[in-house]
N, C-alpha and C positions, 0 to 999 in steps of 0.2 A: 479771831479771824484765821483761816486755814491758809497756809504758804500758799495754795495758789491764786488763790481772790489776793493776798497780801501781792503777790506778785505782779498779776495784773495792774492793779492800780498803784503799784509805782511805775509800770510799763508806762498808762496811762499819765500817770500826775507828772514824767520825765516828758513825756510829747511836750504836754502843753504845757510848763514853766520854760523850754526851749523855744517855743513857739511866738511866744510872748515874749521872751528876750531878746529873741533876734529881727519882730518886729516894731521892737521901741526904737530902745539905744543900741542894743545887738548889731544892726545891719548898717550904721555910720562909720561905727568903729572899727566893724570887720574891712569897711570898705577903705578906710582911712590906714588902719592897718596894712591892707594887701597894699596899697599905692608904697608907703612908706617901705616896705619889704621888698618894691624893685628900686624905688628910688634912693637908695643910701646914703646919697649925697646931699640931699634934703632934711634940714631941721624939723624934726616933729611938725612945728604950726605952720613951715613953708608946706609941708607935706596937705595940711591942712586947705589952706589957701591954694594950692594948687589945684585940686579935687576938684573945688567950687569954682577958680575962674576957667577950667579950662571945659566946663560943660556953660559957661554963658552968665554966670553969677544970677543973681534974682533968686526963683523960685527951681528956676531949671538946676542952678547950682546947689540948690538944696536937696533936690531930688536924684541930685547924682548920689550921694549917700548912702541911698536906694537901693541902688545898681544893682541886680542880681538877686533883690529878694524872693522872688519863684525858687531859681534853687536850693536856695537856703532855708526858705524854709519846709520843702522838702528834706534837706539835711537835718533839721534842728527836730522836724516830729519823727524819724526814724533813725536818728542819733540818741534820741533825748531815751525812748522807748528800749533801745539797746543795751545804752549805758546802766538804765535804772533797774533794767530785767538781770545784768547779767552782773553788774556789782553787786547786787544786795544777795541775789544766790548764792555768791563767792564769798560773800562776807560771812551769813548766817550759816554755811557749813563749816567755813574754818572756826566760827565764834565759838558752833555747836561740839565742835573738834577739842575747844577748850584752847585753842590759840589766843595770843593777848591781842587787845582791840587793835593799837596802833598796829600791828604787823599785820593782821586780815585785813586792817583798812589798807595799807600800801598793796597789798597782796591782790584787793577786788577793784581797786580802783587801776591797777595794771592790765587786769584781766578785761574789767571793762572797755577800757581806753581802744584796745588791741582788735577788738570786737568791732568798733565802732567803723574802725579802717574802711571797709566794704562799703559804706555807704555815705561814706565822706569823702573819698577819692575822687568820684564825679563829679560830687556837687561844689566842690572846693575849686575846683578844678574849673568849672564852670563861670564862678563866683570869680575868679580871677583872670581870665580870659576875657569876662566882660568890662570888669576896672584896671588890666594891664594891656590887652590885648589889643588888634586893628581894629578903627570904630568902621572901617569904611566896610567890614565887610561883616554884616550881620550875623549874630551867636549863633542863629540855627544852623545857615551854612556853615560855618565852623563847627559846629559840634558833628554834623554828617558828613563832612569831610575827614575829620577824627575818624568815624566810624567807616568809613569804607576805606580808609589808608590803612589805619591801626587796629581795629577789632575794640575790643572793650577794653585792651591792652592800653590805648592810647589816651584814657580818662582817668589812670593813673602815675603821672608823672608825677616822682617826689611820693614814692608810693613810702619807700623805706623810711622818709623823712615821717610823712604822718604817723607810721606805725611807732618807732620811735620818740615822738611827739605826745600822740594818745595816751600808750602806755605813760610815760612819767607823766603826764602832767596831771593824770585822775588819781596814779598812783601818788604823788606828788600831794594831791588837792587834798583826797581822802586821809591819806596817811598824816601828814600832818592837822589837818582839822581835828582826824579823831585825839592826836597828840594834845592838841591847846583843850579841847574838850574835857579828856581825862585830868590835864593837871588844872583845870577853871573848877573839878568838881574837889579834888582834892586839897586845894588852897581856899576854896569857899563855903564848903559842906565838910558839916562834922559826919558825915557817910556816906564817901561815892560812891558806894557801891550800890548804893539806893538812891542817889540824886538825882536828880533831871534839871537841867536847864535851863534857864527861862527865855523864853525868843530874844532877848537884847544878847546873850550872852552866846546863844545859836549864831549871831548872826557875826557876834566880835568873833567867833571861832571857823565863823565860815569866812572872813575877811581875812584874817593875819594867814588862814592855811591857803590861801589862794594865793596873798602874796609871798606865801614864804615857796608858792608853786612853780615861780615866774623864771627863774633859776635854768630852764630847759628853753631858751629864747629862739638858742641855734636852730633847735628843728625847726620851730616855725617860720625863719627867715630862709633856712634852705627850701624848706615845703612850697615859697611862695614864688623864691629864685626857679626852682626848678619849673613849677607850674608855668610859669609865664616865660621862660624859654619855650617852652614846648606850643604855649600860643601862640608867641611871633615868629615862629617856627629856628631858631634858633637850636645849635646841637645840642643835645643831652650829654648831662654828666652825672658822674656817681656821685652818690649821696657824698662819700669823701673828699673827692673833686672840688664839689659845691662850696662845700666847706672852706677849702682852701683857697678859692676864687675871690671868696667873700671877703676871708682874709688879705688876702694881696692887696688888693683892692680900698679898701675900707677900715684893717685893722681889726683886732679880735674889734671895737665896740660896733660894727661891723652886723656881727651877730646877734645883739641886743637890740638892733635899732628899733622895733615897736613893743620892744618890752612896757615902755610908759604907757602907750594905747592898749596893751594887753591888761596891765594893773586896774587901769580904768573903766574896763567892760567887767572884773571881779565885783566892783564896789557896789 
């Protein structure tokens, strides 16, 4: 297959395994996640419980979960298509370079993550403004309010966080996957260098590198802090700021607070 049909359809095969994950378990957790990321003070499964009774419990509380699946998945089929165009480019020339896997793998999954920024920024942003945000006043008018205050400027708040975020956490995901990968072939094949894998052994190396990923928690609690300032129109802070607010506040664990919900959308 030629690099660019190979290309294409990882563009392709990245949309829709995105697309699919954030319309199962993807979009509870994220939602579950963003609530946890302003609320600090909240236990994981209060976090939980709160989600559900403050939209009405029953079915309506189920469907708060939901919250903001439009733009997410928007984000997940031009996230997905991003990441998988512009990792495996990045990887297959440092490979072609003769660099060793584990380091083109941290190397493309950085490159990728970094990419990604552009078309995560709004929809993240969106996504959390509807589960942090004022319910009394409808996301549209919020989002054209943004826009004719702030320009396109004002759908990235916690811009630096994401880019930050992206990069380590694909470089993070990739790099060490490719890690467990190569020593899975060398502790279990008499010739890595000609082994392959078998899907059970794909999937323990896609799970231990994702969680050995989770290590980068900060950005993501800052990414969500900042976000939802800038909804309930509260002042912006620097990325450093955030940081140390959070800290004050809450204590470095603080910064880790939906690391658990983050481990559990990996599995």
């Amino acid at each position: 297959m030629s690099t660019g049909k190979r290309t294409l359809r990882d563009a392709r095969n990245g949309a829709v395994l995105q697309m699919v994950e954030a319309a199962s378990l993807g979009m509870p957790l994220e939602v579950w996640k963003t609530h946890l990321g302003r609320h600090r003070d909240q236990t994981t499964f209060q976090g939980l419980k709160t989600v559900y009774q403050r939209n009405g419990g029953g079915l309506r509380g189920v469907l708060a979960f939901w919250r903001g699946t439009t733009p997410k998945m928007v984000e997940s089929a031009t996230k997905g298509s991003v990441l998988m165009f512009s990792k495996e480019m990045i990887r297959d020339s440092m490979l072609a370079a003769g660099v060793a896997p584990h380091i083109a793998g941290f190397a493309a999954g950085a490159g990728g993550g970094v990419c990604q920024v552009s078309v995560m920024g709004p929809c993240t942003y969106i996504v959390t403004t509807m589960v942090n945000g004022d319910r009394s006043t409808p996301v549209r008018k919020q989002m054209l309010e943004t826009w004719k205050s702030k320009g396109i400027r004002g759908f990235y708040p916690g811009g630096t966080a994401i880019a930050f975020r992206q990069a380590t956490n694909w470089a993070s995901r990739q790099g060490f996957t490719d890690t467990v990968r190569e020593g899975m072939k060398r502790l279990r094949y008499d010739d890595p260098t000609t082994a392959k894998l078998t899907v059970e052994e794909e999937v323990v190396s896609g799970i231990i590198g994702g969680t050995m990923a989770c290590w980068n928690h900060p950005f993501e609690v800052a990414r969500i802090e900042a976000q939802t300032r800038a909804a309930v129109g509260e002042p912006a802070l620097s990325f450093v700021r955030t940081l140390k607010e959070i800290v004050k506040a809450h204590g470095i664990a603080g910064l880790f607070k939906v690391e658990f919900v983050s481990k559990e959308k990996i599995k």
